[in-house]
VODO-736795 format. One line per field, with one value per residue (C-alpha): residue in one letter; x, y, z. Coordinates in Angstrom, 1 decimal. Example, Ala and Ser with C-alpha at 12.3 -4.5 7.8 and 13.67 -1.06 7.14 Angstrom:
# VODO-736795
aa: A, S
x: 12.3, 13.7
y: -4.5, -1.1
z: 7.8, 7.1
END
This chain:
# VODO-736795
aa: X, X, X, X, X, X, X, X, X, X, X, X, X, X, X, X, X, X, X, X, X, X, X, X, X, X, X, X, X, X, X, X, X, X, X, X, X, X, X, X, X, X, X, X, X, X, X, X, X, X, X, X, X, X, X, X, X, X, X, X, X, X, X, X, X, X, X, X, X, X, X, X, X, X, X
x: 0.0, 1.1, 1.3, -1.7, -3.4, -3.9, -4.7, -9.1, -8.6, -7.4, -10.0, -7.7, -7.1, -10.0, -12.0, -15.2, -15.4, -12.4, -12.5, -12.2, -13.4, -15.8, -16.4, -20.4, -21.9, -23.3, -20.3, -17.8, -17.6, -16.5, -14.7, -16.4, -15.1, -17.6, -15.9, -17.6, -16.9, -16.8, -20.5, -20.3, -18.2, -20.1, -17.3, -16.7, -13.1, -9.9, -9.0, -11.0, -9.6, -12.3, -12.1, -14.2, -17.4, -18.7, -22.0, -20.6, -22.3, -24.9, -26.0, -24.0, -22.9, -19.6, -16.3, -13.1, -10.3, -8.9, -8.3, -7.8, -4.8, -4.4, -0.7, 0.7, -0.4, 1.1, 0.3
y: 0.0, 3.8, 6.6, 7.2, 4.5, 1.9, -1.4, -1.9, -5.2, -4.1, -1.9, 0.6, 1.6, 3.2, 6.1, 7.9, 9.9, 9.0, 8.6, 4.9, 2.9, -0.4, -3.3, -3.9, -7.2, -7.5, -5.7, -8.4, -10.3, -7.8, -5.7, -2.5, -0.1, 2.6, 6.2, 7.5, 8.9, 6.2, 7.0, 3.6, 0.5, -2.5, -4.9, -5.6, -7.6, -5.9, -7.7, -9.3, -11.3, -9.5, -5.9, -4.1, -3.8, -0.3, 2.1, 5.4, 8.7, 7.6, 4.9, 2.2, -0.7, -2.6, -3.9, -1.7, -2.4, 0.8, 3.5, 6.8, 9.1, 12.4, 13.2, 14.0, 10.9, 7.7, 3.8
z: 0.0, -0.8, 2.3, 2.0, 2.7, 5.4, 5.9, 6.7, 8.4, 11.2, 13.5, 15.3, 11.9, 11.6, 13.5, 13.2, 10.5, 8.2, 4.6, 3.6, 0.5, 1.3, -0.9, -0.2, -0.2, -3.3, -5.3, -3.2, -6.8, -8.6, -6.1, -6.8, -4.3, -2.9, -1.2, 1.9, 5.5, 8.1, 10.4, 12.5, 12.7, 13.5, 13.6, 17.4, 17.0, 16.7, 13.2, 10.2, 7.4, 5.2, 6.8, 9.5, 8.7, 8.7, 8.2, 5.6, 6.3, 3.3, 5.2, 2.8, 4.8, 4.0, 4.7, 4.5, 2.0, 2.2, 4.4, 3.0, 5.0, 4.9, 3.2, 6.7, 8.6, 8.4, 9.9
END
């Protein structure tokens, strides 16, 4: 993965509001990615093999592949 990016399997990895990009369910086939801001995580364990589950902002529910950094931060 680039800088700017983290890994979305592992839940400390993600917070409350940050941009990520979620495969959902019915897209897990072809791996279409969806963009949105992080509203809820519903995964409960620290890691999935799949990625945490979360809620975006638009209500979309799916699992993280990618979390999207700003350019200063890094994991």
């Amino acid at each position: 993965m680039d800088n700017n990016q983290s890994d979305g399997r592992k839940r400390i990895n993600i917070a409350l509001g940050a941009e990520v990009e979620i495969v959902q369910k019915h897209h897990q086939r072809t791996g279409e990615l969806t963009e949105g801001f992080v509203k809820r995580i519903l995964t409960k364990s620290p890691n999935h093999p799949h990625g945490i589950k979360v809620q975006l902002d638009t209500g979309e529910v799916g699992r993280v592949k990618k979390v999207i950094l700003e350019n200063d931060e890094k994991y």
